[in-house]
N, C-alpha and C positions, 0 to 999 in steps of 0.2 A: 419451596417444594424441591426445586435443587438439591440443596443442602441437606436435606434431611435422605433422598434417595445418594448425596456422595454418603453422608453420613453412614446407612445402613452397607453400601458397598465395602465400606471400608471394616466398618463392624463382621461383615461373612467373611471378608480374606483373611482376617487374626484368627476371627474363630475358626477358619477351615485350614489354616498352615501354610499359606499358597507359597511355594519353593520353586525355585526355577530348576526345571530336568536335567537331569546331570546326560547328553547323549554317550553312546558306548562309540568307541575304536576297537576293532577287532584285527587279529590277525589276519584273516581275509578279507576278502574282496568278490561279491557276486555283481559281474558285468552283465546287463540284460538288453534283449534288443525288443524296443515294447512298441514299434512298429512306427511308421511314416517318420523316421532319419531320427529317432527319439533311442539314447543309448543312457541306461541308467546304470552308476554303480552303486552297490549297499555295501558298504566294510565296516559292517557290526554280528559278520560273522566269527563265531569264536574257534572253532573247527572247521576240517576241510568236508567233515563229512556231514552237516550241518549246511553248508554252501551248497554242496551238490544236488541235495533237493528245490532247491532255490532256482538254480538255473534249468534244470531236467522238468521246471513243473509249464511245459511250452512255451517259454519265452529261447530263445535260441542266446545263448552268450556264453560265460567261462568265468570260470574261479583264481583266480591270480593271489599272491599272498600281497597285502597293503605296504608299501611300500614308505607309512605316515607313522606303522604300528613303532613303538620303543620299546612295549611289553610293559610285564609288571613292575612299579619302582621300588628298588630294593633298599635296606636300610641306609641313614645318610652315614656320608663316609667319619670312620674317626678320626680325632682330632691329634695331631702329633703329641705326645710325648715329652714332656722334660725331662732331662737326665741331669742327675745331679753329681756332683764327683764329689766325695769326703777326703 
């Protein structure tokens, strides 16, 4: 009986795609203060103006830029060059 319920588990995660989530890093940072010494940060903001509803929605805290972000990665660097002399 086992076997056959691993079996069917294993049959719905091929058939359904199961991918592990890619989470986001944003350029900001929304610090929250969500009460009894409990201080939460979310830096999967992408905007500052994005953030500030975030903290103004009655949690008391501030928006700071993430200090983790590297931004977006730009193409890889090119490769030197041979120069040849005739």
């Amino acid at each position: 009986m086992q076997f056959i319920f691993i079996l069917v588990a294993v049959a719905a995660a091929m058939l359904f795609d199961v991918r592990v989530s890619q989470a986001y890093e944003g350029p900001w940072c929304a610090g929250t203060n969500r009460g009894g010494g409990t201080f939460v940060y979310n830096c999967s903001m992408r905007t500052l103006e994005q953030c500030i509803p975030e903290v103004i929605a009655g949690n008391r805290g501030f928006c700071s830029p993430n200090p983790n972000y590297r931004g977006p990665e730009g193409p890889p660097p090119r490769g030197k060059r041979k120069r040849y002399y005739y």
